[in-house]
Structures are given as structure tokens and as C-alpha cells.
VEXMARTI-418111 format. One record per residue (C-alpha): residue number from 1; residue in three letters; x, y, z. Coordinates in steps of 0.1 Angstrom, whole numbers, always signed. Layout:
<pts>
<pt NUM, 'ALA', <X, Y, Z>>
...
</pts>
This chain:
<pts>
<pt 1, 'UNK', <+0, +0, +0>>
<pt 2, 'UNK', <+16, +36, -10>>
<pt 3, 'UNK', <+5, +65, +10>>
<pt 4, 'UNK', <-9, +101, +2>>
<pt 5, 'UNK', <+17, +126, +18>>
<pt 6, 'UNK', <+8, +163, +24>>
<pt 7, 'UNK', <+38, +183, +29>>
<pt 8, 'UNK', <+31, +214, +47>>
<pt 9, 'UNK', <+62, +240, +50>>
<pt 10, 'UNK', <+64, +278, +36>>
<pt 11, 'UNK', <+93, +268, +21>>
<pt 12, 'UNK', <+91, +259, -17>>
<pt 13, 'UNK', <+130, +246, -13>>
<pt 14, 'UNK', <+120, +226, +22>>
<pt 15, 'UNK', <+88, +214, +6>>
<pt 16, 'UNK', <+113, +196, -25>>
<pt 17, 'UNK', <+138, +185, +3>>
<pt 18, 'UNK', <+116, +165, +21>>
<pt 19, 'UNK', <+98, +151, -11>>
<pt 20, 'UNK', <+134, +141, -19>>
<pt 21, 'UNK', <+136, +126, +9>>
<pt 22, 'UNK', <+109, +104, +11>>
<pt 23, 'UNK', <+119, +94, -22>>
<pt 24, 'UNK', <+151, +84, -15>>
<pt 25, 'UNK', <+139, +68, +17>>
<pt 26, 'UNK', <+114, +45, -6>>
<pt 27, 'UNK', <+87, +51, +18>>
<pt 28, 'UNK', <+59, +34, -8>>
<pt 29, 'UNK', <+46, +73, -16>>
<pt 30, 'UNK', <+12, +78, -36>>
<pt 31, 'UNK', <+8, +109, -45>>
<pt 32, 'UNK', <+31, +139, -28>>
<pt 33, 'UNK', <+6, +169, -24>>
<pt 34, 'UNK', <+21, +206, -12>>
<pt 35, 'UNK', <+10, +234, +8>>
<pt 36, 'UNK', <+25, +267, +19>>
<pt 37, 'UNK', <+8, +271, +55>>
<pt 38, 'UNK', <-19, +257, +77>>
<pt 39, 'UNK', <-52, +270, +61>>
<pt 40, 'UNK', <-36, +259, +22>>
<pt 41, 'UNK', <-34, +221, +37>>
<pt 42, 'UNK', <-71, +228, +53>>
<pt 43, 'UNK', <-76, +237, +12>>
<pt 44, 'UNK', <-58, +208, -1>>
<pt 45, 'UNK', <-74, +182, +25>>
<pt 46, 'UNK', <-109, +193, +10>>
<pt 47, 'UNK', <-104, +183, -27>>
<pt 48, 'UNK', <-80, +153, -23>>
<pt 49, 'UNK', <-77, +122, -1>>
<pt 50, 'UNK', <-42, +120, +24>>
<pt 51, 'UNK', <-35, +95, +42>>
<pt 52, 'UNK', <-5, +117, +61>>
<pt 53, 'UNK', <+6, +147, +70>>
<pt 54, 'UNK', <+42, +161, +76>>
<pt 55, 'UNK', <+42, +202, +85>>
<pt 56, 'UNK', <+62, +223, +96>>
<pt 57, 'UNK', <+57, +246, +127>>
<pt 58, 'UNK', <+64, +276, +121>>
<pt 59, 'UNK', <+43, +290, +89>>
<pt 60, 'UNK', <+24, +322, +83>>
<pt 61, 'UNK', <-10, +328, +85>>
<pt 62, 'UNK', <-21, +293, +99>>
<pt 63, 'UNK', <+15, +272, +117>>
<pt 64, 'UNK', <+14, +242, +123>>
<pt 65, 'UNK', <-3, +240, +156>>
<pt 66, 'UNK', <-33, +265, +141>>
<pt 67, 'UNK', <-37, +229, +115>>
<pt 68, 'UNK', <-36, +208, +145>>
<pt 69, 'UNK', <-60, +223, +160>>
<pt 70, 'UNK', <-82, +228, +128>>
<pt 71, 'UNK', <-78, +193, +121>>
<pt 72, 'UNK', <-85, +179, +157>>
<pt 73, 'UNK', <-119, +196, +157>>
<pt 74, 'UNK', <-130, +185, +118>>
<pt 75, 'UNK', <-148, +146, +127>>
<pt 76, 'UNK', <-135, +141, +93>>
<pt 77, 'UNK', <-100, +149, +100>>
<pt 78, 'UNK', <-93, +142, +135>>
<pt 79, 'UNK', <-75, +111, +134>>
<pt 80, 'UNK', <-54, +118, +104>>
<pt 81, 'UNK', <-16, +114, +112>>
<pt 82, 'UNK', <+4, +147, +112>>
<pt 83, 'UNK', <+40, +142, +121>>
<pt 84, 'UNK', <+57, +178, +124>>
<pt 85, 'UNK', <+92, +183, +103>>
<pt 86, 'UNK', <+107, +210, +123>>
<pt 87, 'UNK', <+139, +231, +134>>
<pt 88, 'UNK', <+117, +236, +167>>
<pt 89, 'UNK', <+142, +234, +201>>
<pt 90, 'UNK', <+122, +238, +224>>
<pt 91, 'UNK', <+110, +208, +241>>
<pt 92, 'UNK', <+74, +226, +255>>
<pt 93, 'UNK', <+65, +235, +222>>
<pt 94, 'UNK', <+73, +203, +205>>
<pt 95, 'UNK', <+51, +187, +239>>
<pt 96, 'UNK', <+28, +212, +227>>
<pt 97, 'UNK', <+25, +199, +192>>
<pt 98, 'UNK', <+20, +159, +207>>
<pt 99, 'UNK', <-9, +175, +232>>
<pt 100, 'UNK', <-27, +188, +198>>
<pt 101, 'UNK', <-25, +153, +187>>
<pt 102, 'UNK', <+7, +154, +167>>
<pt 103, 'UNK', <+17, +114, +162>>
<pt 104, 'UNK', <+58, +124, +165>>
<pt 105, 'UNK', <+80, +150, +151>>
<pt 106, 'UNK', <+114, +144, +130>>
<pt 107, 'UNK', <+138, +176, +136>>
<pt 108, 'UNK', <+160, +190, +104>>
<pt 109, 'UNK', <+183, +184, +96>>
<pt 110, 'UNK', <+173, +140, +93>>
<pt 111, 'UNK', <+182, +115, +65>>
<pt 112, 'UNK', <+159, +94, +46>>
<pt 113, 'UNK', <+161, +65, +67>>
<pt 114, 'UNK', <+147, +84, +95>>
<pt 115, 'UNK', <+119, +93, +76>>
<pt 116, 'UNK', <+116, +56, +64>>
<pt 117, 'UNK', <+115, +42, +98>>
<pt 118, 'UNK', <+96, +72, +114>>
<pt 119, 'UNK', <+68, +71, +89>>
<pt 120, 'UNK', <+69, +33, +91>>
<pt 121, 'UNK', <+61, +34, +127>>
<pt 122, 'UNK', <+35, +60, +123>>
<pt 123, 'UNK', <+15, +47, +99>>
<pt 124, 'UNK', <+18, +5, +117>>
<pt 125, 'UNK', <+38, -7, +87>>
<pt 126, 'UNK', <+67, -30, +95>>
<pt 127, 'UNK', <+100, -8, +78>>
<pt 128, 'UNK', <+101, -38, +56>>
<pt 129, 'UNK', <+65, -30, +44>>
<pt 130, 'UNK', <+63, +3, +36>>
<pt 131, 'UNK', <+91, +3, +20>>
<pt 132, 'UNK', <+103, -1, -17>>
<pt 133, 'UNK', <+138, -13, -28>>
<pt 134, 'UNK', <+159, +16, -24>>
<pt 135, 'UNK', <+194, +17, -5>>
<pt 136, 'UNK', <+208, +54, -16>>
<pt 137, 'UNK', <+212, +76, +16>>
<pt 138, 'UNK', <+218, +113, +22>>
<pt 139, 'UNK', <+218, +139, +48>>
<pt 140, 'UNK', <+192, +165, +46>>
</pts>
């Protein structure tokens, strides 16, 4: 089974890093949607099916915990996986994220196996599972 991925970051280059990523990590991706901030995934979530989320934290207009939140109070949404991608330090707003019903959070810079065994866990796949045939590895 491949997995619908919505990448949420207001960074275009970040965005294309972590769909590297997950490519090189042969995470068995669907299809690899993109959004700029909180209220564009709210957008994106209402014309197209995702199975996951990864988002950043810090975004304009709607961050990552303003999604959280939004998504925690949709019936529709509220149990879809959102693991947060972030430079975030600070370990009471990282606890914060979880308490909004974050599933984990992967801090930059990680590799593609992280993401591969992260996502893995998330999503109740054995690694070997969700995975496709793919050894190459890089630092992001």
C-alpha cells in the first residue's frame, strides 16, 4: 500500500527536500501533495484524499499547531496522522504539538532513513513493508 503525503512548509526549497527525501527513503509514496501554510493544507485536504501529514511549525497565517488544532476539531480529520518536520528546540513547544495530537516530530536536519522508519512506525507498517527497494542515503 503507498501513502498520500501532504507536505506542509512555507518553504518551496524545504517542501522539495523532504519530497526528496521520502523518495530516497522508498517510503511506498502515492501521491506527494504541497502546501504553503496551515489554512492551504485545510484547502488541499478538501479536494483530495491524504493518508499523512508532515508540517512544519512555524508557517504564516495558519503554523502548524493553528492545522492541528483545525484538524483535531473537523470529525472528518481528526485522526489523520500529522507528524511535524521541524527546526523547533524547544521541548514545551514540541510537547505542545503531541498535546494537539501530533503522532511524533522528526527535527532537520534528518536522513531518509529516518523518515523511512519514522513514517513506518507512524503509519503501523513494518520498515520492511512500507518500503520499496531503495538503499541510496543522504543527509538533509
Amino acid at each position: 500500500m503507498s501513502y498520500n503525503i501532504l507536505i506542509v512548509d512555507d518553504s518551496r526549497t524545504m517542501r522539495q527536500v523532504i519530497k526528496k527525501a521520502l523518495s530516497l527513503s522508498g517510503f511506498r509514496v502515492g501521491e506527494c501533495l504541497e502546501a504553503g501554510n496551515g489554512r492551504e493544507a485545510l484547502e488541499v485536504l478538501s479536494r483530495a484524499w491524504v493518508d499523512l501529514i508532515l508540517s512544519d511549525i512555524h508557517m504564516p497565517e495558519m503554523d502548524g499547531f493553528g492545522l492541528l488544532q483545525a484538524l483535531r476539531e473537523d470529525d472528518h480529520w481528526q485522526d489523520l496522522p500529522v507528524v511535524m518536520i521541524t527546526t523547533e528546540a524547544n521541548e514545551q513547544r514540541l510537547q505542545q504539538a503531541m498535546a494537539l495530537g501530533a503522532r511524533g516530530y522528526i527535527r532537520k536536519p534528518f536522513t531518509p532513513e529516518n523518515i523511512r522508519s519514522f513514517l513506518a512506525h507512524v503509519m503501523g507498517d513494518r520498515v520492511d513493508d512500507a518500503i520499496l527497494d531503495n538503499d541510496e542515503g543522504c543527509d538533509f
